[in-house]
N, C-alpha and C positions, 0 to 999 in steps of 0.2 A: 249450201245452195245460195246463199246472201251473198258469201265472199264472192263465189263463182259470176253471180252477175254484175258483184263490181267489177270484176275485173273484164265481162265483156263491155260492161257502158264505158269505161277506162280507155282499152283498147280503141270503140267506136269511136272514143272523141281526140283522138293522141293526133289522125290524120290534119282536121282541121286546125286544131292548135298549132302544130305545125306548120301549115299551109300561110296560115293566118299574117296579112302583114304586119310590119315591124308598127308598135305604135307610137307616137310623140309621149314626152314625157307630162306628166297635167301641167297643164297654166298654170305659174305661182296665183297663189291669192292674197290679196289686201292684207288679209286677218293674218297673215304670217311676214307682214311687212316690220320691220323694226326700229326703221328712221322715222320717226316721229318728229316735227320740226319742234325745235325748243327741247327737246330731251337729249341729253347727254351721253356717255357711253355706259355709265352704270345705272340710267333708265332703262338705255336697249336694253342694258342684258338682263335685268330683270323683267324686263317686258317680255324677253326669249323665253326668261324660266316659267312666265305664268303662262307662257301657251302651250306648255308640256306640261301641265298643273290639271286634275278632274275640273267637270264640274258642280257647286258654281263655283264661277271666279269673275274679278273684277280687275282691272287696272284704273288708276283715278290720272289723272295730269294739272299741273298749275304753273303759273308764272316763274318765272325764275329756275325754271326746268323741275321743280317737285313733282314728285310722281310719287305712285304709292299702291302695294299689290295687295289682295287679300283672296284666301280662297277656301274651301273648307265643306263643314257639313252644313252650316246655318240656312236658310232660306235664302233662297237671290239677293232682295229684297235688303236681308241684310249686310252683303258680304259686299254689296256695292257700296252699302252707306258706313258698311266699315273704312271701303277703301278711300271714299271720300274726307272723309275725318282725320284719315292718319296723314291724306298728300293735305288735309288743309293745315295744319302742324307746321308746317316747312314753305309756305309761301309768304313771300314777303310781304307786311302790314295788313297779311288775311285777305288779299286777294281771290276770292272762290276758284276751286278746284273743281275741272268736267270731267265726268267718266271718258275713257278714252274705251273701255275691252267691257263687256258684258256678256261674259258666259264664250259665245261664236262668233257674237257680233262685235263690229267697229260701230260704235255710237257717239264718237268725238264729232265736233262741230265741223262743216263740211266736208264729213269722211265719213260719214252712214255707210252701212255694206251691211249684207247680210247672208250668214253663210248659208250656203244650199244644204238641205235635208232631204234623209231621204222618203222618197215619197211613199204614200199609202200604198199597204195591201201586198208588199214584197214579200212579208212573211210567211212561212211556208211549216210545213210539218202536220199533228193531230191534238188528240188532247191531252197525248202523252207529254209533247213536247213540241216549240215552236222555236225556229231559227230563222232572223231576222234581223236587220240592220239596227244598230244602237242611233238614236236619233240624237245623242250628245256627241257626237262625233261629227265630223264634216263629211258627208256625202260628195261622192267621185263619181260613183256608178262605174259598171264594171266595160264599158266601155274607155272611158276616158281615164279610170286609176292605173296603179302600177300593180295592183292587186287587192286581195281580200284577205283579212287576217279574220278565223274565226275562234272567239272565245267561248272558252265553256268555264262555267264559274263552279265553285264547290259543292259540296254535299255536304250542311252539316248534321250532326251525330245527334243532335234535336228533334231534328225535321222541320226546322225552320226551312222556311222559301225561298230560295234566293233569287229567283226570278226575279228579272227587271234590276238586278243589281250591276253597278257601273263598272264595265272593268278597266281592270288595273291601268293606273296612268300611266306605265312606259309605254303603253301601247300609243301614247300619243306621238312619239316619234315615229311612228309608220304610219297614222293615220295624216299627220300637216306634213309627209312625203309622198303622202299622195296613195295610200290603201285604205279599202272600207274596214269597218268595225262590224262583225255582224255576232252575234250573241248567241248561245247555243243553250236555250233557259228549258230546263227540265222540271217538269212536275215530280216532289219530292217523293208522293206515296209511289210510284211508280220508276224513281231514279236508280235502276239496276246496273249494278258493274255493266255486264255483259248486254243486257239490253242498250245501255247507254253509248256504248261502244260501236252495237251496231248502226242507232241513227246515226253518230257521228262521220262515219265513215258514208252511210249514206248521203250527207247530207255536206258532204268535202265534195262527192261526183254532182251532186244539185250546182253547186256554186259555180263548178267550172261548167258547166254546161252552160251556166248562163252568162258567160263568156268573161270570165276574171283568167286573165294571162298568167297571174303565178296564186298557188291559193296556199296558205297558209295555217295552219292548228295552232291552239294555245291555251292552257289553261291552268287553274288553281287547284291544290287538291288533287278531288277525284277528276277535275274536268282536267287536269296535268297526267292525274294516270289514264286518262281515256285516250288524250291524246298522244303516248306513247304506245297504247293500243294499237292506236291506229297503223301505225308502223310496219304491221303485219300486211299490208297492202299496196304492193308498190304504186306509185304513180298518183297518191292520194291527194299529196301535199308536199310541194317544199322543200319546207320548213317545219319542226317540231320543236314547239317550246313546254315543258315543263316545270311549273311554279310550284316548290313544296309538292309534289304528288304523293297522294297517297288513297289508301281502298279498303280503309276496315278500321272501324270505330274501338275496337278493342284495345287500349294501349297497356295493357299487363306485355308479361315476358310472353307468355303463349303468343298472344296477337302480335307483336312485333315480328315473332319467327315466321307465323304465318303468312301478313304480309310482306316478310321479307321473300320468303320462297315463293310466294304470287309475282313478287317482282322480276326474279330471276325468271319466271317462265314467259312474262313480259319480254322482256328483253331477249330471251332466248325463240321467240317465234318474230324478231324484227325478220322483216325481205324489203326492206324498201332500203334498199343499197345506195341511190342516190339521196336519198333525204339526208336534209342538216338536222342534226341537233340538238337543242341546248334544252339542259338543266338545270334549275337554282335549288338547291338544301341549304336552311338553315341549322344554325344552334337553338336549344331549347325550343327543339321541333318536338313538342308529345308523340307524333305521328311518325318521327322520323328516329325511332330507339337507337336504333343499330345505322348509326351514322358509318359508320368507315366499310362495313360491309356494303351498305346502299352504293356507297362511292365507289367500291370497288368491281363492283358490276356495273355500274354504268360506265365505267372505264371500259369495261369487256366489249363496249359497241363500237370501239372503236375497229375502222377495218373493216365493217358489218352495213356500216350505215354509210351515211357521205360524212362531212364534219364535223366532229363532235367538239358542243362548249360545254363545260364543266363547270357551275359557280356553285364552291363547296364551303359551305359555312364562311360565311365571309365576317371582316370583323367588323362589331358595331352595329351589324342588324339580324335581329333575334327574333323567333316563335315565327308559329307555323301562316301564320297570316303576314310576314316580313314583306312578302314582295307587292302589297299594295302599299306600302310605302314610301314617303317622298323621298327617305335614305335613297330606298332601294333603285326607283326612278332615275334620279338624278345621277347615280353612280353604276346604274349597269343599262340604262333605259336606250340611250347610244351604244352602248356595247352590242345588246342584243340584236339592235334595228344593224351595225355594221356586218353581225353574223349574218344574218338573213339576207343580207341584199351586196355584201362587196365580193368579188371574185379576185382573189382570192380570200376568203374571210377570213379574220383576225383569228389568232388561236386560242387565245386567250382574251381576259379584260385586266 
């Protein structure tokens, strides 16, 4: 009965999306400008790499072109006065170093800006679960973006909470391209395979209704198996990104077989023919036993689905938590944003 009226609210909204004119691409903004006067070329570009960096982060600048990035888990507070410290190292006869990047904001000396956020009260859902824009991200609104990527972050085998948890920074090359971030945060006592799959898919038809041009799934874990769930749904999403997924705490020989046959029956109920998508496995994934089998069925979608990207244990980044990783960022973060958004999409990274 669920599926059935996604797919009437699906259909009801296919006309106007359609209809809908063409829209201008977003305004660049300040916060993603990278000439900085008195910075050099190996400022820019680490100045490029800290705005694909979580938060918090800092960029520092000083005389004689020093500059200096810092970003991490510490307090703001101190991840600025890190960065100040290390660009004051490098200017000549100790000249004081100004923060130029805090966190969203440009706080350099006649270049104040401040990113827009998004505003009170978007969130939506119950007490099971609420899906809502991440407010460490840059706000577009789904007028003016080029879309909305929604993340669902994991389940762990504790029941620790993950709510409120930041996701993964490749997402930051879709977000300073101009998509929102909106967060898909489950209450643990209550985070069911199957239940969870169905808000998800509810809650892809919320987004587009509220008028995001291309809508997007992504997640960790279980919120990676939810969103290949999703898949069973044409016209949901996209885009399907899969990080590590996976759906059962049990990591013996039983439970791997189990979730392995949970996966085949995933992937064996996809209909969403036009959807892209990509999935990351790592090495010394607990979760992920039966590596070459997993691979070899998600190979199976090919043909099934729209383009399939494949990142299969790659080298150099390891366990099951790899893809919040700066490795992993920096070396497939671009890759992932060129699957989702270039036509023809890359076939590889």
């Amino acid at each position: 009965m669920v599926r059935r009226l996604l797919s009437v609210l699906l259909l009801l909204a296919a006309p106007a999306a359609a209809e809908a004119p063409a829209r201008p691409a977003p305004a660049p903004l300040p916060l993603l400008e990278t000439a900085v006067p008195g910075l050099g070329p190996n400022g820019q570009a680490e100045l490029a790499r800290t705005l694909l960096r979580n938060l918090p982060r800092a960029f520092a600048i000083g005389p004689g072109g020093a500059y200096a990035s810092r970003s991490g888990t510490a307090a703001p507070e101190q991840v600025r006065q890190a960065a100040l410290e290390a660009c004051q190292r490098f200017t000549p006869g100790g000249a004081p170093c100004v923060l130029w990047l805090a966190d969203l904001d440009l706080v350099g000396p006649g270049r104040a800006w401040t990113a827009p956020r998004p505003p009170e009260g978007l969130g939506f859902g119950d007490e099971r679960r609420i899906t809502l824009p991440d407010p460490r991200f840059i706000w577009w609104g789904p007028l003016a973006s080029r879309g909305v990527v929604l993340w669902a972050h994991g389940r762990n085998a504790d029941g620790t909470d993950s709510r409120g948890t930041q996701p993964q920074s490749w997402l930051r090359h879709f977000n300073n391209a101009g998509y929102d971030i909106w967060r898909f945060d489950r209450d643990p006592a209550r985070d069911f395979v199957g239940a969870a799959a169905a808000w998800m898919r509810a809650d892809l038809v919320e987004l587009r209704r509220r008028g995001y041009r291309r809508v997007l799934v992504a997640g960790q874990s279980r919120g990676g198996w939810n969103a290949l769930m999703a898949l069973d749904t044409p016209g949901l999403a996209e885009v399907h990104i899969a990080i590590a997924p996976a759906a059962i705490g049990d990591l013996g020989e039983e439970g791997q077989q189990q979730q392995m046959a949970r996966l085949r029956g995933v992937l064996a109920a996809a209909r969403a023919a036009n959807a892209r998508v990509a999935v990351a496995n790592f090495r010394d994934d607990p979760f992920n036993g039966l590596p070459d089998a997993r691979a070899e069925a998600l190979r199976g979608l090919q043909g099934r689905v729209g383009p399939l990207l494949l990142i299969d244990r790659p080298e150099g980044i390891a366990g099951h938590g790899a893809g919040a990783s700066r490795a992993f960022a920096e070396r497939y973060g671009g890759c992932l944003f060129r699957f989702a958004t270039l036509d023809p999409p890359p076939p590889s990274c």
